[in-house]
C-alpha positions, 0 to 999 in steps of 0.5 A, spaced: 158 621 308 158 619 314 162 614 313 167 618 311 167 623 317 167 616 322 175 615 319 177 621 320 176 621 327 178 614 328 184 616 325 185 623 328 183 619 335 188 614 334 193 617 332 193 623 336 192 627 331 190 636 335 185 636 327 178 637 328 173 636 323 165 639 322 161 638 316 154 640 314 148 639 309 145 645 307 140 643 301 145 640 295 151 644 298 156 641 304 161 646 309 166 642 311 170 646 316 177 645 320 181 646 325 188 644 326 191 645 333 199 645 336 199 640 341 199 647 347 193 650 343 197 655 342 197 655 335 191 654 331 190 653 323 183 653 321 178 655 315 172 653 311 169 650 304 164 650 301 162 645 294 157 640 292 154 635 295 155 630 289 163 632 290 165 631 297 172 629 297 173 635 291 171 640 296 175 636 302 181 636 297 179 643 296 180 644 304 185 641 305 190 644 300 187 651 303 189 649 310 195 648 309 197 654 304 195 657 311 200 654 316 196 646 318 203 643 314 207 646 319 202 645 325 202 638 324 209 637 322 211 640 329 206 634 332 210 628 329 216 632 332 213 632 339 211 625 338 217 622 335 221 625 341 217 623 346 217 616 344 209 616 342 206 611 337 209 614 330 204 616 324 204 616 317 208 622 313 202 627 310 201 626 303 200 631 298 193 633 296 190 629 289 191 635 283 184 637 283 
């Protein structure tokens, strides 16, 4: 799992993405938390999901598809309009989250 968590923030430092991500361990059960952010802090998306330990990325999809139900898709799509106007590296178009 840690290997999972140093990709995301790899990703999210190297493409200056405003996503945090917190995970804890709680017996057999994993909490992933979030927060997606504009680039002024204005606006802020966050939530939280809690699954199985033996299903990580389940409860992660499960995450993902609950931030952005709430507004993240927007978030973010405002970032890559602020980062492709001022000139700064590009990144890639968000994806769909996998059907669960």
């Amino acid at each position: 799992y840690i290997s999972l968590y140093v990709c995301v923030c790899d990703a999210c430092i190297t493409l200056q993405l405003p996503v945090a991500v917190l995970s804890e361990r709680r017996g057999k059960e994993l909490t992933l938390a979030a927060r997606v952010l504009s680039r002024d802090g204005e606006t802020c998306v966050e939530d939280s999901h809690t699954g199985s330990l033996e299903s990580p990325e389940d409860c992660g999809v499960a995450l993902a598809k609950k931030m952005l139900s709430n507004g993240a898709d927007a978030v973010l799509n405002a970032v890559r309009s602020e980062t492709e106007t001022s000139g700064a590296a590009a990144w890639p178009a968000p994806r769909q989250a996998p059907e669960m």
